[in-house]
C-alpha positions as CSV (number, residue, x, y, z in Angstrom):
1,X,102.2,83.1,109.3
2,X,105.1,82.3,106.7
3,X,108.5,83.1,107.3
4,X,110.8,84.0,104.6
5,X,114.5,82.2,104.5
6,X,115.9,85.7,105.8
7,X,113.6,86.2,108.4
8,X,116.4,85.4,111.1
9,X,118.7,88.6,109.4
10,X,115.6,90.4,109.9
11,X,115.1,89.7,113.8
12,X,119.1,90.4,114.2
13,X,118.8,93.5,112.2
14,X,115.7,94.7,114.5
15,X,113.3,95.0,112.0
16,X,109.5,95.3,112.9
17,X,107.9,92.6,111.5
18,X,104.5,92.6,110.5
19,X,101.9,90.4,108.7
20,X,101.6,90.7,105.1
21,X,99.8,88.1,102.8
22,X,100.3,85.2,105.1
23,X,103.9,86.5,105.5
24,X,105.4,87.8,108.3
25,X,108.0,90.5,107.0
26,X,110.2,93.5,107.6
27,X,107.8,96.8,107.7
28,X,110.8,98.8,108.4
29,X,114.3,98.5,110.4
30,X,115.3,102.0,111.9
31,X,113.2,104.3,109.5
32,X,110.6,103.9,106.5
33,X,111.9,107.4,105.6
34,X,115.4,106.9,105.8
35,X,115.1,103.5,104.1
36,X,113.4,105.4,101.2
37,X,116.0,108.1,100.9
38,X,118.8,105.6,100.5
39,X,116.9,104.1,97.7
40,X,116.8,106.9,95.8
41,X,120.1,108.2,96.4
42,X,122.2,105.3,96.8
43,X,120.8,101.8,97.2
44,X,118.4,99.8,99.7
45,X,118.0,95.9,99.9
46,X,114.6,94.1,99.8
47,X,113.6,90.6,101.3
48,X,111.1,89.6,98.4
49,X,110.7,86.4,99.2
50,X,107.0,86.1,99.4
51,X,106.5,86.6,96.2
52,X,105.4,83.8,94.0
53,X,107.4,82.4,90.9
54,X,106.1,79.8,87.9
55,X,107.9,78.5,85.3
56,X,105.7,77.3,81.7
57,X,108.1,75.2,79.6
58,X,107.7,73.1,76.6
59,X,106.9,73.8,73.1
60,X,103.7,75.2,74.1
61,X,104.4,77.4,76.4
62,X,104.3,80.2,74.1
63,X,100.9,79.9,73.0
64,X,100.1,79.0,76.4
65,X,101.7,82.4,77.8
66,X,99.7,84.2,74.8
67,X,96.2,82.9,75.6
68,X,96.8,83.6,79.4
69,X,98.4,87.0,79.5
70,X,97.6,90.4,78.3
71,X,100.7,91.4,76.8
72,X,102.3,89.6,73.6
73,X,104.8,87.3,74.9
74,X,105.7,86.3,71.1
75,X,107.8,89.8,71.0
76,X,109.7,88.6,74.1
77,X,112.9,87.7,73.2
78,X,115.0,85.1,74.9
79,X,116.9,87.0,78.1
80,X,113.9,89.5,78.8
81,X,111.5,90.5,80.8
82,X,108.0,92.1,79.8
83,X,105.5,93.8,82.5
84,X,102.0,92.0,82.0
85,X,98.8,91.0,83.3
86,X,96.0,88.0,83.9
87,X,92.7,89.1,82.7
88,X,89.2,87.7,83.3
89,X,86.9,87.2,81.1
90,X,84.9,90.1,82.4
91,X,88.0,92.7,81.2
92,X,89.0,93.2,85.0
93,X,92.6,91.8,86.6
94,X,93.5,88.8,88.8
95,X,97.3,89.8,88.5
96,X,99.8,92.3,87.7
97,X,102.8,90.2,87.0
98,X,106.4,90.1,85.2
99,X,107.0,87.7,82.4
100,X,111.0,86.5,81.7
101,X,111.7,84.4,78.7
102,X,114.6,82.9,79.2
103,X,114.6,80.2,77.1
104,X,113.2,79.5,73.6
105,X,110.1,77.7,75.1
106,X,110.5,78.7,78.5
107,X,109.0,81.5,80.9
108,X,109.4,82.2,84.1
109,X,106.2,84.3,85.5
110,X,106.8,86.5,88.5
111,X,103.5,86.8,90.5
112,X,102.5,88.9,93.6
113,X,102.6,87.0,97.0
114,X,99.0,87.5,97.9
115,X,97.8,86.3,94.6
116,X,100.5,83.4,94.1
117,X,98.0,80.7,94.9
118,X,95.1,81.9,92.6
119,X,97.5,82.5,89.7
120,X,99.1,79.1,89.8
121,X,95.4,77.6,90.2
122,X,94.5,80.1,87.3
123,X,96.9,79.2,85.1
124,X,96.7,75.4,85.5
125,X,92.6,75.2,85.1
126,X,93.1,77.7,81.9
127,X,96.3,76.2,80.1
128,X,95.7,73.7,77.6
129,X,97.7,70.9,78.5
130,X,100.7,71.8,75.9
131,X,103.0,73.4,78.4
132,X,104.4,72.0,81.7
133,X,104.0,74.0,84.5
134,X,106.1,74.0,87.3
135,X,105.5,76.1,91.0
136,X,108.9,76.8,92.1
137,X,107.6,79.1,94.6
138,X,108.7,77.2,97.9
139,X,111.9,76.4,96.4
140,X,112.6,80.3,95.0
141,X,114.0,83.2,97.3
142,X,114.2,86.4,95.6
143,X,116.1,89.6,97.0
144,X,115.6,92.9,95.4
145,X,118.5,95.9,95.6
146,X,117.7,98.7,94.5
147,X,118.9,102.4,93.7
148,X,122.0,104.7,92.0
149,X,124.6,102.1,93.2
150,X,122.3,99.1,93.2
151,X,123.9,98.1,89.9
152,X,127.7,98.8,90.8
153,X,127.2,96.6,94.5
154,X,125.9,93.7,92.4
155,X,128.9,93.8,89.3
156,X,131.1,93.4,92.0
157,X,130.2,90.6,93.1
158,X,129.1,89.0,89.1
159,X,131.1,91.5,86.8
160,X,128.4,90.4,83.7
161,X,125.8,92.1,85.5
162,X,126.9,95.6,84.7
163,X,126.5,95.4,81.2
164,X,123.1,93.7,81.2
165,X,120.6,96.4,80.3
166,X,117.0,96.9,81.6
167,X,114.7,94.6,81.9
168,X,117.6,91.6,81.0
169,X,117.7,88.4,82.3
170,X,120.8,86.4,83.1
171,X,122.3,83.5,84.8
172,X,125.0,84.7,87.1
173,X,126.9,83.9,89.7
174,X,126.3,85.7,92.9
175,X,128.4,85.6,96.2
176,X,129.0,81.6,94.8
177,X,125.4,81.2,94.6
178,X,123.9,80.2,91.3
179,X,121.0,83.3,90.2
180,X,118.3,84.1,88.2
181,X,119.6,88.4,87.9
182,X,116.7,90.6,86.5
183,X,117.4,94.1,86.0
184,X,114.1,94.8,87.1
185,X,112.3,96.2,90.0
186,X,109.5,98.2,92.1
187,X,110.8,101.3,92.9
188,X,111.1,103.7,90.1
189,X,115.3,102.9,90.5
190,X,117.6,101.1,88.6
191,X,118.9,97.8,90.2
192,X,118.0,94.1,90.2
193,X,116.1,91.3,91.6
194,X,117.8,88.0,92.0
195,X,115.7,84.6,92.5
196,X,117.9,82.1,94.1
197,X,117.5,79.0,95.5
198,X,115.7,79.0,98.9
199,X,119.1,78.2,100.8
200,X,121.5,80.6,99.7
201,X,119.1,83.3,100.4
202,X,121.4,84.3,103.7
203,X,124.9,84.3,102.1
204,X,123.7,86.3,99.4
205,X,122.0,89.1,101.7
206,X,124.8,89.1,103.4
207,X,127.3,89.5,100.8
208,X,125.3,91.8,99.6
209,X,125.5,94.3,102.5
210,X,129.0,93.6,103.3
211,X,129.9,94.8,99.7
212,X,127.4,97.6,99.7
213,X,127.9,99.0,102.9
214,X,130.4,101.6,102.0
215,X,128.0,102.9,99.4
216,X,125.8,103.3,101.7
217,X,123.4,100.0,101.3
218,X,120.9,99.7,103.3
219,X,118.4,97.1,104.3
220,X,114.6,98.0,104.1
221,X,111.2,97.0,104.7
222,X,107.6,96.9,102.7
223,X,107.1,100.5,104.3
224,X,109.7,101.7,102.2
225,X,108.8,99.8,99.2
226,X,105.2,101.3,99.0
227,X,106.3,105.0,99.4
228,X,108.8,104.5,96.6
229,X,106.4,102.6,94.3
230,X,103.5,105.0,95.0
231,X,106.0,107.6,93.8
232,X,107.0,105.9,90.9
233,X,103.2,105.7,90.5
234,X,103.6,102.1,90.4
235,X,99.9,99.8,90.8
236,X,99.6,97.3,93.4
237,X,97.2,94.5,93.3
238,X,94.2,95.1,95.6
239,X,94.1,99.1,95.3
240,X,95.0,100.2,91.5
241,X,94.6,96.9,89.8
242,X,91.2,94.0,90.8
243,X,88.8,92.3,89.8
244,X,86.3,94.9,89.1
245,X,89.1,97.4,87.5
246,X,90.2,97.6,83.6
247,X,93.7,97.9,83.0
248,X,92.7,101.0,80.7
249,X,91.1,102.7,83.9
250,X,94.2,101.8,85.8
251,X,96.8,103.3,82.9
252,X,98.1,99.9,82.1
253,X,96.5,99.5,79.1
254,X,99.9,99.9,77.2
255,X,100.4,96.2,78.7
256,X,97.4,94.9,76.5
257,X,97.9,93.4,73.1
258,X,94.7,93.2,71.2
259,X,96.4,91.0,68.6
260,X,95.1,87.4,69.6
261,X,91.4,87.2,70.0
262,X,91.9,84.0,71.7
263,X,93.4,85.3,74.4
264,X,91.3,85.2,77.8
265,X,89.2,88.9,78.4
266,X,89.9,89.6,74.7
267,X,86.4,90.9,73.8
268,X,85.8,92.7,77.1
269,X,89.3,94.5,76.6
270,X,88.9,95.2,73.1
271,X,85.8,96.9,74.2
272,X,87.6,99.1,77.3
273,X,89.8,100.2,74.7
274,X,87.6,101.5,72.6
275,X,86.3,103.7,75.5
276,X,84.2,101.4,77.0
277,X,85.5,102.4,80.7
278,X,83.7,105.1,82.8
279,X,87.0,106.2,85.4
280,X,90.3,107.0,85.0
281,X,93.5,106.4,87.4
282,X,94.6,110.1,88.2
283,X,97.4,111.5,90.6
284,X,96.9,113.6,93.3
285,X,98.7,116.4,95.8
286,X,96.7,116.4,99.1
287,X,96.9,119.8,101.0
288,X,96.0,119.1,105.1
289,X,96.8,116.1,105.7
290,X,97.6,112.4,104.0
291,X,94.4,110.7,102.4
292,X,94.4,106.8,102.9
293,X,93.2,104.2,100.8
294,X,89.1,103.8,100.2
295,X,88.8,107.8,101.2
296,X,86.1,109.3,98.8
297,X,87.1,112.0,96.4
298,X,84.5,115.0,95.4
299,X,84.3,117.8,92.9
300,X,84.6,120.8,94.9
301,X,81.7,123.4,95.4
302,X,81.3,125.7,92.3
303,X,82.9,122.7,90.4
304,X,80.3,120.2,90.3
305,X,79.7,118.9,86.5
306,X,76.2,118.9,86.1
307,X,75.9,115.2,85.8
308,X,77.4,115.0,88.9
309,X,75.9,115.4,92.8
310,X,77.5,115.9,96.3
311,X,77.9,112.0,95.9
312,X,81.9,111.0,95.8
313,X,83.1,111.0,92.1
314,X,85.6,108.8,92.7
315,X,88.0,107.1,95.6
316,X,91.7,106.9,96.7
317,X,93.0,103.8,96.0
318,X,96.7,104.4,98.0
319,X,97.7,107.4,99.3
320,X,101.0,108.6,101.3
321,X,103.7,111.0,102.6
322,X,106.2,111.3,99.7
323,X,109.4,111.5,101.7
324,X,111.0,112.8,98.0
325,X,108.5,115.5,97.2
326,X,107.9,116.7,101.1
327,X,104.1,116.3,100.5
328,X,101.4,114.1,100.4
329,X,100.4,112.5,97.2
330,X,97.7,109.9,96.4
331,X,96.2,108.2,93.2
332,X,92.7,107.8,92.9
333,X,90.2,106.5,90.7
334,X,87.7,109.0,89.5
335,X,84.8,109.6,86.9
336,X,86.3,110.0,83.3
337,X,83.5,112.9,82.8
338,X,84.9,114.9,85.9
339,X,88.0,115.5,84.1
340,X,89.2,118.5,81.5
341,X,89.3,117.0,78.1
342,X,91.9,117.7,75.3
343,X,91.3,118.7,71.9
344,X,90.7,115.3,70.7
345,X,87.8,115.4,73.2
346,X,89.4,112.7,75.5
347,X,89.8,113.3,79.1
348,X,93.3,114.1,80.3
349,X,94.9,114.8,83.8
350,X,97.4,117.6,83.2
351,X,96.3,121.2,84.3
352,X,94.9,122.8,87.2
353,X,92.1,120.4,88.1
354,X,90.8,120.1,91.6
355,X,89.0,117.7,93.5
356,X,88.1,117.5,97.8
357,X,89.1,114.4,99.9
358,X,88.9,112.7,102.7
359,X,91.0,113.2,105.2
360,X,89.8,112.0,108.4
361,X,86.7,113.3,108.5
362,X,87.4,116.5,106.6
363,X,87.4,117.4,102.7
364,X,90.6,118.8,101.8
365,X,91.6,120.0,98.8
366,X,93.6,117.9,95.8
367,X,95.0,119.1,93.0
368,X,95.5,116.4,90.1
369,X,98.9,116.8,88.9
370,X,100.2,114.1,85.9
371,X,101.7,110.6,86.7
372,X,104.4,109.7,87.9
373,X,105.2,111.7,91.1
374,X,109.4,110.8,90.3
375,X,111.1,110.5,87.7
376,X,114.3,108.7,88.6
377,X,116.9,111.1,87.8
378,X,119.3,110.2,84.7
């Protein structure tokens, strides 16, 4: 396995480390719940390393970015960041990923750390040759802090970054380190991820928690992370988002621009928007017990639609305790024509539906409640 550049703090803190995408990484340090709690009431700290990072420059990249991503990168302007996606030709999703323009004619591409090696390959095979393209993924270290005080921690150690507003992107100074500071992040909280150079990864975490400490900064592990992002109802590659799954099943079809029908999975996703897809991404309160990944997901008895048979209508793509809420919540993909329909005659998730699940060996009963579980409080 892969070791991050902090994975030393991480032994000395007496984290659990576990595998993760070829990584070996923090799963927790004292508590997955008290990690999460901090997060969302003052601030935790996130060893984000393993995530990939590739930089398009030149006066092509724009075009470049526009063929190969969903979202219209030709809105982006210089010192922001724009939530996007790699299509397939088929429609379905080889990456969820964030886009930063941070110069005229040049991105930098956030991409998830199982993934990182497919995208790069992706993106050199389908790029034109009018753009350079640079891995800086070995080189990068990126450190996330977020929560309430995530943004006050960081100003005081590069004053600019206060006034940077969300989803910004700024060159700073952090802890004497030069930085990449993105007002961005994975939990449903304010805060910012920093990409540094690979070597000043340590002082920087450190500084970090030194300065935070007496606001009650914590450092956390992927446990944490996935609770918070489930609540947030944020998609992770590999249960939400794949291959086989449209990004207007999977409720990120806001991230799809059908303005460029030269861009990769146009003519697939121009059909998925105009109802082509069959299941819809809903959220779910689990009463009995927590329902994990994969479980199957049934209309209830007396409930059945009449297309439908005992057969699953749909599955659990992540499921959890929400240490916010008190309860367990899941989100779950499931047959467009088993849910109530508004007056425009689309289907819709808000009102008293209820569906069975899983939960280790037993169907217990889900109510669909509207997406996201948290709202991060103003």
């Amino acid at each position: 396995m892969r070791r991050t550049p902090l994975y030393d703090e991480h032994i000395a803190a007496g984290a659990r480390m576990v595998e993760f995408a070829g990584w070996e990484m923090p799963v927790q340090y004292k508590s997955i719940i008290a990690e999460h709690h901090a997060v969302r009431r003052a601030a935790g700290l996130f060893d984000v390393c393993h995530m990939g990072e590739v930089e398009l420059s030149g006066p092509g990249a724009e075009a470049a970015c526009a063929r190969l991503f969903t979202n219209d990168v030709r809105a982006l302007p210089v010192g922001r960041a724009q939530y996007s996606l790699i299509a397939n030709p088929d429609g379905g999703l080889i990456d969820d990923i964030i886009v930063y323009r941070i110069g005229a004619d040049r991105f930098w591409v956030c991409v998830n750390a199982s993934n990182a090696a497919a995208d790069v390959a992706w993106i050199r095979e389908h790029e034109s040759g009018s753009c350079t393209i640079t891995d800086h993924s070995d080189a990068t270290a990126l450190i996330a802090i977020q929560g309430p005080e995530a943004p006050a921690i960081v100003a005081s150690l590069a004053p600019h970054a206060q006034a940077m507003p969300r989803f910004a992107i700024a060159e700073l100074e952090v802890a004497g380190a030069r930085a990449l500071a993105a007002r961005t992040g994975y939990t449903g909280e304010d805060g910012f991820e920093l990409f540094l150079d690979a070597n000043a990864a340590t002082t920087v975490w450190r500084a970090l928690l030194e300065r935070g400490a007496a606001a009650g900064l914590i450092p956390c592990g992927l446990g944490a992370r996935d609770t918070l992002r489930l609540e947030a109802a944020l998609p992770l590659y590999g249960h939400e988002l794949g291959a086989d799954i449209s990004p207007f099943e999977a409720r990120v079809g806001w991230a799809v621009k059908l303005n460029r029908p030269d861009m990769i999975g146009y003519r697939a996703l121009s059909a998925a928007a105009a109802g082509g897809v069959t299941r819809r991404l809903v959220g779910l309160f689990v009463e009995g017990g927590i329902a994990r990944e994969h479980a199957p997901v049934f209309a209830p008895p007396g409930q059945v639609p009449q297309h439908a048979t005992e057969d699953s209508v749909g599955h659990v793509t992540s499921g959890s305790h929400s240490p916010t809420l008190g309860r367990a919540i899941a989100m779950a993909l499931v047959e467009r024509t088993t849910l109530p329909k508004g007056s425009d005659g689309a289907a819709r998730d808000a009102g008293d539906t209820t569906f069975e699940v899983d939960v280790r060996g037993k169907r217990r009963s889900a109510v669909m409640t509207s997406l996201p579980f948290y709202v991060k409080r103003a």
